[in-house]
N, CA, C and O atoms as a GROMACS GRO file, in nm:
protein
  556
    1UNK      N    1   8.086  13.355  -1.150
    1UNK     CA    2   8.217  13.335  -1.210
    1UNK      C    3   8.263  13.461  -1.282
    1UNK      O    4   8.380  13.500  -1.289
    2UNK      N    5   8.174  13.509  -1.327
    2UNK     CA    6   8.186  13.629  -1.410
    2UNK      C    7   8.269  13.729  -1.354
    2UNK      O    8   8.368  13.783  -1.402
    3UNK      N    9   8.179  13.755  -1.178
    3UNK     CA   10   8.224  13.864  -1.111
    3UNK      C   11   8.397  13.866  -1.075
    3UNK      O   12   8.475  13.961  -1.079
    4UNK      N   13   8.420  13.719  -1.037
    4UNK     CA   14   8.515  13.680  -1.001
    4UNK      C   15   8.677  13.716  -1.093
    4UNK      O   16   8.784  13.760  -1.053
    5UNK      N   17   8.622  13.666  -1.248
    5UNK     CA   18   8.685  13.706  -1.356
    5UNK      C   19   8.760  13.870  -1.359
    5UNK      O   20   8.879  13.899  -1.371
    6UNK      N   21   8.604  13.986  -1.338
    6UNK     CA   22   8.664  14.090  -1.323
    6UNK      C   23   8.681  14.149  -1.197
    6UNK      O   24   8.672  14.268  -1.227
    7UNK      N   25   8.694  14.147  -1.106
    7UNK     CA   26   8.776  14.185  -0.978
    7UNK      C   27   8.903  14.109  -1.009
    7UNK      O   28   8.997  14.176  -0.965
    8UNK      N   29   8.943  14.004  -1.061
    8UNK     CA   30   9.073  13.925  -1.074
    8UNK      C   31   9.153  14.047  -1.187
    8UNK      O   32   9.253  14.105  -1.144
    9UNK      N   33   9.108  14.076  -1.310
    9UNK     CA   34   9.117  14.200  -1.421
    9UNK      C   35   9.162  14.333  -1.376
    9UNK      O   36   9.241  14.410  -1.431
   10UNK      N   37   9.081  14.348  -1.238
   10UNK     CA   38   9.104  14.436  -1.198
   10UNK      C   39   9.232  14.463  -1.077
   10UNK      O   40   9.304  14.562  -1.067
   11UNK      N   41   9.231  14.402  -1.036
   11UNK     CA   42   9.348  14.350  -0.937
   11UNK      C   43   9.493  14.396  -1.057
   11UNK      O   44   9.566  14.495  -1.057
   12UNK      N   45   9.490  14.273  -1.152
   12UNK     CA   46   9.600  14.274  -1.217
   12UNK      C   47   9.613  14.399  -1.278
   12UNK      O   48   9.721  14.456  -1.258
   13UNK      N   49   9.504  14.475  -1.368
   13UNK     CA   50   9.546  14.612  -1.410
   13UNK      C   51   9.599  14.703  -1.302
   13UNK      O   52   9.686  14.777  -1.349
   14UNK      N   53   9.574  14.728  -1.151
   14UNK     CA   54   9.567  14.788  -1.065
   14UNK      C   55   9.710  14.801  -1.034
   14UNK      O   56   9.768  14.908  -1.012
   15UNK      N   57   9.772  14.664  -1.036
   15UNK     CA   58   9.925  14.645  -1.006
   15UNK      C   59   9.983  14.735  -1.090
   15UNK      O   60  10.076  14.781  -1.023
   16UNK      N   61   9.984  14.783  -1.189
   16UNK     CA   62  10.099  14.832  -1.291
   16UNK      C   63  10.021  14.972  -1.261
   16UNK      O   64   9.905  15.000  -1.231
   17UNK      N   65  10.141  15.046  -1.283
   17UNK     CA   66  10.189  15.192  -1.241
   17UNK      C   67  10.159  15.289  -1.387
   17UNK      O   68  10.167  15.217  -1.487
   18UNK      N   69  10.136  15.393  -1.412
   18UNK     CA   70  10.189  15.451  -1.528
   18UNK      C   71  10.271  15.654  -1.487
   18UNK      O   72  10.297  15.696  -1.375
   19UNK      N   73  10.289  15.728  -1.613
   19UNK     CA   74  10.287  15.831  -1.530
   19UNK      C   75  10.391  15.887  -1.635
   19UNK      O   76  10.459  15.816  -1.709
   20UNK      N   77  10.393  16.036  -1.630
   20UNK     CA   78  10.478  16.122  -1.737
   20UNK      C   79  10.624  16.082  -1.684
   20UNK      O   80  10.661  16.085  -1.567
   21UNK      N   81  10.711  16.037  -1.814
   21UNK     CA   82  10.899  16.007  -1.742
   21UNK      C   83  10.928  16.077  -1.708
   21UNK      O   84  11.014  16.062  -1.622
   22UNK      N   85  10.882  16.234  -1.748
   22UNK     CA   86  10.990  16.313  -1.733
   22UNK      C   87  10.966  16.399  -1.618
   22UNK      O   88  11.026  16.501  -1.585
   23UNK      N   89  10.842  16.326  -1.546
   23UNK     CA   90  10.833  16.375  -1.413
   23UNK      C   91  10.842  16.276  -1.316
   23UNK      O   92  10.854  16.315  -1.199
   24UNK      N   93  10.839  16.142  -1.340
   24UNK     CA   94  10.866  16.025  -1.245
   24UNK      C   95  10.978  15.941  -1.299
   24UNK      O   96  10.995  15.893  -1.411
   25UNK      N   97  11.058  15.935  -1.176
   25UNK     CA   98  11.197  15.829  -1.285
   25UNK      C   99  11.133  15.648  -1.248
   25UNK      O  100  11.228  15.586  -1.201
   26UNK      N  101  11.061  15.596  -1.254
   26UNK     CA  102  11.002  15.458  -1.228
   26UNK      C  103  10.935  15.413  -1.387
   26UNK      O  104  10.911  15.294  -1.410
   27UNK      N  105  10.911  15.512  -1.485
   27UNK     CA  106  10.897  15.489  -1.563
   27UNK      C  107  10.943  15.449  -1.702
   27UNK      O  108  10.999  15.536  -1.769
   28UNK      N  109  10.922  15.292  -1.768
   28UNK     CA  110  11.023  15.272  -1.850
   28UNK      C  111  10.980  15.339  -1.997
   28UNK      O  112  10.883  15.336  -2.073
   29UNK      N  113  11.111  15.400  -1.991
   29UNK     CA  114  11.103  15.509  -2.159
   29UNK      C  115  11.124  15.395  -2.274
   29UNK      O  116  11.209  15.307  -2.281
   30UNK      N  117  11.033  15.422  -2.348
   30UNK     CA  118  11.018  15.340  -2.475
   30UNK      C  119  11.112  15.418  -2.561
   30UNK      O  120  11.105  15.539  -2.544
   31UNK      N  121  11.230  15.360  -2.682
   31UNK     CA  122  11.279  15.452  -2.798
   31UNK      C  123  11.283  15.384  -2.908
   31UNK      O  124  11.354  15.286  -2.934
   32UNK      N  125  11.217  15.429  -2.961
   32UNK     CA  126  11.125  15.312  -3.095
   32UNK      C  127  11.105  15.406  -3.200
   32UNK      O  128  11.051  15.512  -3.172
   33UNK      N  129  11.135  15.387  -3.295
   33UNK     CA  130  11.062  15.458  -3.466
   33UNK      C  131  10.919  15.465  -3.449
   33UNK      O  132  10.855  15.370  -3.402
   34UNK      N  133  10.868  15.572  -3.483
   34UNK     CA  134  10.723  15.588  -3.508
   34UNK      C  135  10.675  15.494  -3.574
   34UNK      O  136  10.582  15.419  -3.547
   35UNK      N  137  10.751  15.499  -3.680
   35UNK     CA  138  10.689  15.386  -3.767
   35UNK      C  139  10.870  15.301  -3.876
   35UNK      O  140  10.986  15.339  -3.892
   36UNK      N  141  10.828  15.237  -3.897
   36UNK     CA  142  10.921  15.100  -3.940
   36UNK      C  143  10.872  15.038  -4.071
   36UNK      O  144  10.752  15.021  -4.090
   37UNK      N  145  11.001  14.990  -4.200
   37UNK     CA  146  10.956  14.913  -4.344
   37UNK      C  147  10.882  14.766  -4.248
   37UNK      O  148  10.907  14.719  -4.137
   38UNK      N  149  10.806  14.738  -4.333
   38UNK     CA  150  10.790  14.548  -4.339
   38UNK      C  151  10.881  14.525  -4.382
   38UNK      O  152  10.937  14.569  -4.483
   39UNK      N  153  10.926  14.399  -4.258
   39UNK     CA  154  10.953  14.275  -4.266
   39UNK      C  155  11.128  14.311  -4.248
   39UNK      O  156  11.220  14.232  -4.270
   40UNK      N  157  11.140  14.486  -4.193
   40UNK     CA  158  11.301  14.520  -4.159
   40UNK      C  159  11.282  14.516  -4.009
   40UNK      O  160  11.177  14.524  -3.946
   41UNK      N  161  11.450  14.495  -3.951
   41UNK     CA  162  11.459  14.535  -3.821
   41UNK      C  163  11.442  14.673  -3.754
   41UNK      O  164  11.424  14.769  -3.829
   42UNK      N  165  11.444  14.685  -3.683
   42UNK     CA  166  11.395  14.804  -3.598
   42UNK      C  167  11.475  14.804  -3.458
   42UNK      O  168  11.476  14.701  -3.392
   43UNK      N  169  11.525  14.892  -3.423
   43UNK     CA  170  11.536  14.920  -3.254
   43UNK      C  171  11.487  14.931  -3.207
   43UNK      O  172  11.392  15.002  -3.241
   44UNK      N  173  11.492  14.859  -3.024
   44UNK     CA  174  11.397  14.957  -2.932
   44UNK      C  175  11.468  14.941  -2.832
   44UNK      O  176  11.510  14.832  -2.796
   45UNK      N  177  11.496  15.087  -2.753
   45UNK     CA  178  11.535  15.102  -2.610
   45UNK      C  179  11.454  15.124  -2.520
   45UNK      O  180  11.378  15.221  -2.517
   46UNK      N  181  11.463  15.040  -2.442
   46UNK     CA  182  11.388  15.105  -2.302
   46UNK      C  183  11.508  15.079  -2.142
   46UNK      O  184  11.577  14.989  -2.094
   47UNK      N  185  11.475  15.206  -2.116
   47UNK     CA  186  11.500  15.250  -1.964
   47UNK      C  187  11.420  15.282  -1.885
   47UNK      O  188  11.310  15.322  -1.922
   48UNK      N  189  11.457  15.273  -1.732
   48UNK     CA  190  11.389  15.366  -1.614
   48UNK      C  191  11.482  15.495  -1.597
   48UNK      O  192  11.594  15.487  -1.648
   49UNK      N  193  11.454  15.593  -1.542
   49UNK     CA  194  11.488  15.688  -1.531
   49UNK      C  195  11.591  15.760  -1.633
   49UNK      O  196  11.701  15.801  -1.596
   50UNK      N  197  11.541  15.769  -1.770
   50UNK     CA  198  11.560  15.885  -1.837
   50UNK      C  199  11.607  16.017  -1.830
   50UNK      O  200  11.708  16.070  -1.877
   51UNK      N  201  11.518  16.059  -1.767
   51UNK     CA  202  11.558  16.230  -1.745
   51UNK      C  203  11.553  16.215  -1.582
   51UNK      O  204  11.653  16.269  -1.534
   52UNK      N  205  11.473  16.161  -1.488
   52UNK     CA  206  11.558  16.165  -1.355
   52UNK      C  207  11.586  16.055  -1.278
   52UNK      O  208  11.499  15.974  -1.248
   53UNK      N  209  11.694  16.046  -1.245
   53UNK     CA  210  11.767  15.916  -1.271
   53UNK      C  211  11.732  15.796  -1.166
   53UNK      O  212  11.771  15.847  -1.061
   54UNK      N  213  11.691  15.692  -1.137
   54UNK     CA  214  11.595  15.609  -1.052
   54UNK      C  215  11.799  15.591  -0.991
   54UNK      O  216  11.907  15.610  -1.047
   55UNK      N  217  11.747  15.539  -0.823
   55UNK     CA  218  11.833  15.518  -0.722
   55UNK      C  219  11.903  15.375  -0.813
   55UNK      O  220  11.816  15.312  -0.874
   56UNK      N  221  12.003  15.335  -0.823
   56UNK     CA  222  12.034  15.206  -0.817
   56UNK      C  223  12.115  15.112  -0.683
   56UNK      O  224  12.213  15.062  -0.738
   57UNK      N  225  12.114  15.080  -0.577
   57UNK     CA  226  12.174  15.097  -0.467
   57UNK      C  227  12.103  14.943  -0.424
   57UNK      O  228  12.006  14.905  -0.488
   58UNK      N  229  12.169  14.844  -0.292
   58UNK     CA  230  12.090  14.774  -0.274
   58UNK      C  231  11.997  14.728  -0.228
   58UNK      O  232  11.957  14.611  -0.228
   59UNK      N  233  11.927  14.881  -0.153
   59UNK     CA  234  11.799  14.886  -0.108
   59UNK      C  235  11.703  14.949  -0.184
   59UNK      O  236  11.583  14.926  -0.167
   60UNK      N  237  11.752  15.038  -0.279
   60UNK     CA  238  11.632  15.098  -0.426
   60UNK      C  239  11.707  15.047  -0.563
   60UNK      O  240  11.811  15.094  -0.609
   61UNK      N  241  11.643  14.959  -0.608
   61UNK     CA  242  11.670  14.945  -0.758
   61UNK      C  243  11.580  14.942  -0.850
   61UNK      O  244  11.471  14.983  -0.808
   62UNK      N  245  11.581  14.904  -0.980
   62UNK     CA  246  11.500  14.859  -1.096
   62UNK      C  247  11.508  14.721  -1.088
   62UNK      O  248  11.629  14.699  -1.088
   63UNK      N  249  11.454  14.623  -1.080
   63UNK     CA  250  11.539  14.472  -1.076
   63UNK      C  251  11.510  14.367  -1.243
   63UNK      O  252  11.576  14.279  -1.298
   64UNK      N  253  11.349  14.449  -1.282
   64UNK     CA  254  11.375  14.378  -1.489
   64UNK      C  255  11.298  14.500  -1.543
   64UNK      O  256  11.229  14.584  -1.485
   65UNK      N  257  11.330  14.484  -1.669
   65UNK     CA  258  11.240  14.541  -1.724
   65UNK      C  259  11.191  14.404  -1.881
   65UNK      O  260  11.271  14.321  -1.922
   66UNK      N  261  11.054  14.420  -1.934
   66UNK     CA  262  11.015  14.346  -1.966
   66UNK      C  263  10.950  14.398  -2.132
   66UNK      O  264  10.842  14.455  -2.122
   67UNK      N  265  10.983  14.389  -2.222
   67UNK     CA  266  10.920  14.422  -2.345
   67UNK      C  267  10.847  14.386  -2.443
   67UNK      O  268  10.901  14.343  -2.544
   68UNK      N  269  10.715  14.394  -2.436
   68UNK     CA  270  10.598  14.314  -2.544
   68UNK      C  271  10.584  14.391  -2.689
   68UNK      O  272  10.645  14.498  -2.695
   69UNK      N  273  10.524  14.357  -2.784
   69UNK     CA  274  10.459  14.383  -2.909
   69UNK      C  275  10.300  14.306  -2.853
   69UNK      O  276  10.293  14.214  -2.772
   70UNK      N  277  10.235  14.343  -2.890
   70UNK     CA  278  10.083  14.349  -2.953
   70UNK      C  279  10.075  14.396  -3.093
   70UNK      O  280  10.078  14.514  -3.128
   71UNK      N  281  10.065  14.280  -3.181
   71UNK     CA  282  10.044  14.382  -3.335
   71UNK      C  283   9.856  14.380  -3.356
   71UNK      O  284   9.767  14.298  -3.337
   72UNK      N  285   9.864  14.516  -3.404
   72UNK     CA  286   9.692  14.531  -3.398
   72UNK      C  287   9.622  14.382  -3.438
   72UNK      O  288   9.679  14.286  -3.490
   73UNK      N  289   9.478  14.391  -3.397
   73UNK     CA  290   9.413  14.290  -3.426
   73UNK      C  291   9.432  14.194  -3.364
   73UNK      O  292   9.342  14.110  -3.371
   74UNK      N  293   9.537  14.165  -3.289
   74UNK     CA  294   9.577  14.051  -3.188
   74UNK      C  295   9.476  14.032  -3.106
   74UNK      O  296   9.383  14.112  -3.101
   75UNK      N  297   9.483  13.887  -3.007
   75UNK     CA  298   9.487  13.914  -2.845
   75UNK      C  299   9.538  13.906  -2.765
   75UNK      O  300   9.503  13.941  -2.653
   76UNK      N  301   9.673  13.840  -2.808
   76UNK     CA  302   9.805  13.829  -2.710
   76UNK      C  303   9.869  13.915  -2.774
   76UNK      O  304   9.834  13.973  -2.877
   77UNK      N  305   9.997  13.928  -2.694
   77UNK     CA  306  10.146  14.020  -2.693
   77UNK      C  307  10.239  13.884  -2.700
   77UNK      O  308  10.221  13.776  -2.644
   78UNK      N  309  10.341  13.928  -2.788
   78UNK     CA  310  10.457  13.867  -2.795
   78UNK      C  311  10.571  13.934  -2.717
   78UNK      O  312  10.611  14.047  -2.744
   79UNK      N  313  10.618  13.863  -2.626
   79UNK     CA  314  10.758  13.921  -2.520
   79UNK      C  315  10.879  13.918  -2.640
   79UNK      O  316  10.941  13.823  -2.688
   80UNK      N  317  10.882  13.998  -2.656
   80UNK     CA  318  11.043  14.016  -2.762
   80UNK      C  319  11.179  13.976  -2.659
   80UNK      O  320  11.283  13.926  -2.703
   81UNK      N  321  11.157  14.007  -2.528
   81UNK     CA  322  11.272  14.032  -2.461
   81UNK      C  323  11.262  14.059  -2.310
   81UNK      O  324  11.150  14.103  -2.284
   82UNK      N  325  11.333  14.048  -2.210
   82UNK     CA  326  11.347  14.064  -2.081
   82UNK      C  327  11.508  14.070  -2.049
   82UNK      O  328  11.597  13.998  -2.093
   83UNK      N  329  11.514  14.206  -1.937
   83UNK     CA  330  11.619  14.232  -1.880
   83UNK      C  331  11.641  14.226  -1.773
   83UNK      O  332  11.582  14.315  -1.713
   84UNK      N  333  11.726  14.135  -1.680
   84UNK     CA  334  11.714  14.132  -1.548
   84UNK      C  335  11.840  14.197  -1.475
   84UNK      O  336  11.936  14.125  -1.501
   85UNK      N  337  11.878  14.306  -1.393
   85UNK     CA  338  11.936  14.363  -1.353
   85UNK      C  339  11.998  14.338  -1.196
   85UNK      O  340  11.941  14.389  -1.100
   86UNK      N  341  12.121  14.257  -1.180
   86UNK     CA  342  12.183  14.192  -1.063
   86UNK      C  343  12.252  14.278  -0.961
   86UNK      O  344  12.235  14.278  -0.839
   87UNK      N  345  12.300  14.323  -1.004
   87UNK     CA  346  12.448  14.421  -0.970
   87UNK      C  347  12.385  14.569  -0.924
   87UNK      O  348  12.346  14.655  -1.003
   88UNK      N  349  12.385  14.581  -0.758
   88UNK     CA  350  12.368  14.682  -0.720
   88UNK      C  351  12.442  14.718  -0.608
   88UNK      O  352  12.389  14.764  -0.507
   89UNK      N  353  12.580  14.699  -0.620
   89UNK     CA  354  12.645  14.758  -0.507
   89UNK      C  355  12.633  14.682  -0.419
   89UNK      O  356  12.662  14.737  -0.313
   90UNK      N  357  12.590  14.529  -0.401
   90UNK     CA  358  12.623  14.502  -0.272
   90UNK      C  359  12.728  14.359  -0.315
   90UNK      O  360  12.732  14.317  -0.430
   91UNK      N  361  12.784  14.314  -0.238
   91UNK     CA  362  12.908  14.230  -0.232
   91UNK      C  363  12.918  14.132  -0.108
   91UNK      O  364  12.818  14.132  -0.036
   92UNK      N  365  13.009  14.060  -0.078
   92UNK     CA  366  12.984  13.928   0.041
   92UNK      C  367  13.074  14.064   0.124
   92UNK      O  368  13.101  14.026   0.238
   93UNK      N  369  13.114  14.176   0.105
   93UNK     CA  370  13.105  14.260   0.252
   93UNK      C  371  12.998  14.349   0.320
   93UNK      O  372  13.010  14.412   0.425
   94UNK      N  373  12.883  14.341   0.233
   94UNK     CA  374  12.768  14.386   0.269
   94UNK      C  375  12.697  14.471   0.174
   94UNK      O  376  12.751  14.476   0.063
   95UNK      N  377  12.594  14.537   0.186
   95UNK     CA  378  12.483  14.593   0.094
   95UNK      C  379  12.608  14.771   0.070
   95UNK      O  380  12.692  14.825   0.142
   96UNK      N  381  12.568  14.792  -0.027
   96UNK     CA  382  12.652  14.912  -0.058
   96UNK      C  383  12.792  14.940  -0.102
   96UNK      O  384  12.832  15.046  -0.149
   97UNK      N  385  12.890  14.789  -0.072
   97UNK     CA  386  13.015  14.781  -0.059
   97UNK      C  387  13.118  14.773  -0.168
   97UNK      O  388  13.239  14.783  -0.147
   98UNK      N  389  13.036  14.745  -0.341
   98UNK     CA  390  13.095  14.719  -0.466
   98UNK      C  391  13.093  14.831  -0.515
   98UNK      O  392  13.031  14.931  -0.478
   99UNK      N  393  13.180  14.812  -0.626
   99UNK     CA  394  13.182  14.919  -0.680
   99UNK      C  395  13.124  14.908  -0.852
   99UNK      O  396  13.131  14.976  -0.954
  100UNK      N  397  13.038  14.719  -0.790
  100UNK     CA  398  13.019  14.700  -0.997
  100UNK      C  399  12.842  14.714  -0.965
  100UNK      O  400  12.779  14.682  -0.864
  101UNK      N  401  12.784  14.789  -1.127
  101UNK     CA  402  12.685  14.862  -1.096
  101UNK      C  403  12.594  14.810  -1.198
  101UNK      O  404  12.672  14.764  -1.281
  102UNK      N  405  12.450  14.785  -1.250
  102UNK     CA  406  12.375  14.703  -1.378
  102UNK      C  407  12.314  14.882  -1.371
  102UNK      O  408  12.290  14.962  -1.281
  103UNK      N  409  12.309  14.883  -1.529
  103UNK     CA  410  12.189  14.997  -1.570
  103UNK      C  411  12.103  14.977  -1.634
  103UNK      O  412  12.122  14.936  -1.749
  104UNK      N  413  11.965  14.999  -1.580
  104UNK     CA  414  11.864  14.953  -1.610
  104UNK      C  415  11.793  15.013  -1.770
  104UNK      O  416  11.694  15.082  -1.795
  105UNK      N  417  11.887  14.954  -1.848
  105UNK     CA  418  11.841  14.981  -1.977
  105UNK      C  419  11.892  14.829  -2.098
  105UNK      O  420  11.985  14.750  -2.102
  106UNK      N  421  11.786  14.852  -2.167
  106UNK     CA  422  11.764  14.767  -2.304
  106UNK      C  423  11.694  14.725  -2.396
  106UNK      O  424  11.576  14.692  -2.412
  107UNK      N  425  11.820  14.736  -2.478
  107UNK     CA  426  11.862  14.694  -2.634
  107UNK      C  427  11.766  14.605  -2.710
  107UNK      O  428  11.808  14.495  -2.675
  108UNK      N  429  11.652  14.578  -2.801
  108UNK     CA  430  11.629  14.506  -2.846
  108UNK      C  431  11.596  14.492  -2.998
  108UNK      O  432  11.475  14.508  -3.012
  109UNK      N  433  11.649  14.472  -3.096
  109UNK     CA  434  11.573  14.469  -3.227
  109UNK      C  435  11.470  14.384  -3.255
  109UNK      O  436  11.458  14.269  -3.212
  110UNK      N  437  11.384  14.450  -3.339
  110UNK     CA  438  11.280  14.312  -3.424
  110UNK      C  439  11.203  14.353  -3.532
  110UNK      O  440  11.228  14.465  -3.578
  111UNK      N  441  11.122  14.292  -3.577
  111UNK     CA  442  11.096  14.299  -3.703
  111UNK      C  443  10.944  14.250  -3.711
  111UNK      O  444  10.911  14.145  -3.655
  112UNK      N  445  10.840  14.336  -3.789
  112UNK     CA  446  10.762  14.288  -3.776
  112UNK      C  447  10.642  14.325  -3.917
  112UNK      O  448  10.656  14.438  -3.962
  113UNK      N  449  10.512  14.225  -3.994
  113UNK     CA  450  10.439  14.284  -4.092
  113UNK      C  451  10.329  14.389  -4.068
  113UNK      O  452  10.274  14.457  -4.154
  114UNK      N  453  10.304  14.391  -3.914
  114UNK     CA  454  10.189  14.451  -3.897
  114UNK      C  455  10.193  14.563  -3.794
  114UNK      O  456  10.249  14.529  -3.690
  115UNK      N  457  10.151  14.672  -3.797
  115UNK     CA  458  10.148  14.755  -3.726
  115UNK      C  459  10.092  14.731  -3.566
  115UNK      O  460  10.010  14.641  -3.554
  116UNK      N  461  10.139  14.820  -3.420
  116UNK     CA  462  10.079  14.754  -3.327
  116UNK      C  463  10.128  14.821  -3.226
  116UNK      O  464  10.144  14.943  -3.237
  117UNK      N  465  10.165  14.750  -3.100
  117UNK     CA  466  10.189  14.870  -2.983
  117UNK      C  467  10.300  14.808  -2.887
  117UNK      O  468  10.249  14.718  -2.820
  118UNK      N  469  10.385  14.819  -2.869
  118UNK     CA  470  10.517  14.818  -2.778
  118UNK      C  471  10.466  14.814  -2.630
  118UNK      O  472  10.427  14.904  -2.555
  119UNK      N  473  10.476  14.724  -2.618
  119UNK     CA  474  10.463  14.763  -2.444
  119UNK      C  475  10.595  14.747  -2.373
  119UNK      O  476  10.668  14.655  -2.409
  120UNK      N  477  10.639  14.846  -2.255
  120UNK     CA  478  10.770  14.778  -2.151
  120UNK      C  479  10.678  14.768  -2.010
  120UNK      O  480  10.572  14.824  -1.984
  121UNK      N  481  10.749  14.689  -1.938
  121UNK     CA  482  10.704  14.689  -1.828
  121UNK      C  483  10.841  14.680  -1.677
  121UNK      O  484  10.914  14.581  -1.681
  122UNK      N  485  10.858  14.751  -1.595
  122UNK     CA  486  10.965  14.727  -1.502
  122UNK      C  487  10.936  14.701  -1.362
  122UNK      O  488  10.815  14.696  -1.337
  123UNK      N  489  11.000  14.686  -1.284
  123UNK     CA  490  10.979  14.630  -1.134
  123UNK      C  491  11.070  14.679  -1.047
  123UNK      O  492  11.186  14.640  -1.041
  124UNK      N  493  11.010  14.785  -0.964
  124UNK     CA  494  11.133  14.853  -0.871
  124UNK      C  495  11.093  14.794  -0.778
  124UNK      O  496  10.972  14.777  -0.760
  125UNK      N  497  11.207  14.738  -0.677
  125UNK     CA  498  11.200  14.640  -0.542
  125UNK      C  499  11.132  14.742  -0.460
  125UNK      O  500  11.064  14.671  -0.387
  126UNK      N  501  11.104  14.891  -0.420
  126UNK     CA  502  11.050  14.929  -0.392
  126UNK      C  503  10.895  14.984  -0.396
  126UNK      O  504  10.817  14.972  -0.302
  127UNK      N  505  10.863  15.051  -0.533
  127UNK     CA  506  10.747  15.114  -0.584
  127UNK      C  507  10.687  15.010  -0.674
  127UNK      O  508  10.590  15.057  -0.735
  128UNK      N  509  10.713  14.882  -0.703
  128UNK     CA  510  10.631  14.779  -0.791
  128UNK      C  511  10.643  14.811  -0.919
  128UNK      O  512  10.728  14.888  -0.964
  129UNK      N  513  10.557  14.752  -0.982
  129UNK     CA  514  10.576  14.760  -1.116
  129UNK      C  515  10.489  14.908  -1.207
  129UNK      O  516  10.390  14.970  -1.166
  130UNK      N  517  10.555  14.929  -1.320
  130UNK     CA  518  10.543  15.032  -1.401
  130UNK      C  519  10.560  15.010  -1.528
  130UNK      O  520  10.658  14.950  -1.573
  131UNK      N  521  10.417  15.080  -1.633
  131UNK     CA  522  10.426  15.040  -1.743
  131UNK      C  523  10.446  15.211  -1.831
  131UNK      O  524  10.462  15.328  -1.795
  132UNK      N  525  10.432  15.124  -1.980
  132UNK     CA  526  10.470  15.229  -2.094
  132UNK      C  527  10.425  15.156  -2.175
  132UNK      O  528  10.422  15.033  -2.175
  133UNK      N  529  10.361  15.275  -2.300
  133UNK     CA  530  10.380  15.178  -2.449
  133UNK      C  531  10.410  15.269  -2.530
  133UNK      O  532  10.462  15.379  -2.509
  134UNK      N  533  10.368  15.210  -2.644
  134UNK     CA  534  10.446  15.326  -2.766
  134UNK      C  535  10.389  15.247  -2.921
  134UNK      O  536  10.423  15.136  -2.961
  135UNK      N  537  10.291  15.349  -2.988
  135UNK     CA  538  10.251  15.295  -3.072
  135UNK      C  539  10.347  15.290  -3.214
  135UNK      O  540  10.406  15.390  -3.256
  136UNK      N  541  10.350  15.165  -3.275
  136UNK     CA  542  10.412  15.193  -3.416
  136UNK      C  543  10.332  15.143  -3.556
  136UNK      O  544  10.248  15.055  -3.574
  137UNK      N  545  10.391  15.230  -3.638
  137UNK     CA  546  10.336  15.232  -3.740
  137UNK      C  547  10.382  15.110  -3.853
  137UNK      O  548  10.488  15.061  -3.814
  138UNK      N  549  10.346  15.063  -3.951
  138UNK     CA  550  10.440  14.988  -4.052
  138UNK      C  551  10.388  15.015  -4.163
  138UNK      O  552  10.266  15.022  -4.173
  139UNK      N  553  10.480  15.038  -4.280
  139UNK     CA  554  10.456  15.056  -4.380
  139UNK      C  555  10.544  14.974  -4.530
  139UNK      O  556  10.509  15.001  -4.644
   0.00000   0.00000   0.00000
């Protein structure tokens, strides 16, 4: 059972992508305060393609991107938020044909007592999924 457990561990880590943004646009950019007061709100942005810009079209897109907290000491992550991205140019005249467009970025505030780690996670219909994190501080 054991073995089973980690080949299953491994599988799932295997799926997610990582990689420098500013050399792969599949990667979602975390924009978060280093560190943040207790018990104030905070921003966080995340996008795919930052500095080079991922296809949006209706054969290459981003289609969510997905945003956790882990506050240290945990063992779960709390999902703060999910973005799902519809709108890629295609229309009932065919794939490519609109002119209304989703950008794969978002907005989320929150607030938290304990210091911990941001995770995003996104899903290009092409290249699968891709992660990021971003540690923060609280004080």
């Amino acid at each position: 059972m054991a073995e089973v457990k980690e080949k299953a561990a491994a599988m799932v880590s295997g799926l997610f992508q990582t990689a420098d943004w500013k050399k792969e646009k599949h990667v979602p950019v975390i924009d978060a305060p280093g560190s943040a007061k207790k018990g104030e709100f905070f921003k966080i942005s995340v996008c795919v393609g930052k500095d080079i810009p991922h296809p949006n079209t209706t054969a290459h897109h981003i289609r969510w991107i997905t945003v956790f907290f882990l506050p240290d000491g945990e063992k779960f992550p709390y999902q703060i938020g999910r973005s799902e991205f519809t709108s890629h140019g295609e229309s009932a005249l065919g794939a490519d044909t609109s002119t209304v467009f989703t950008h794969s970025e978002v907005v989320l505030t929150m607030k938290t007592d304990k210091p911990g780690t941001i995770m995003a996670s996104s899903y290009c219909n092409i290249h699968g999924l891709w992660q990021d994190w971003k540690k923060i501080e609280i004080k």
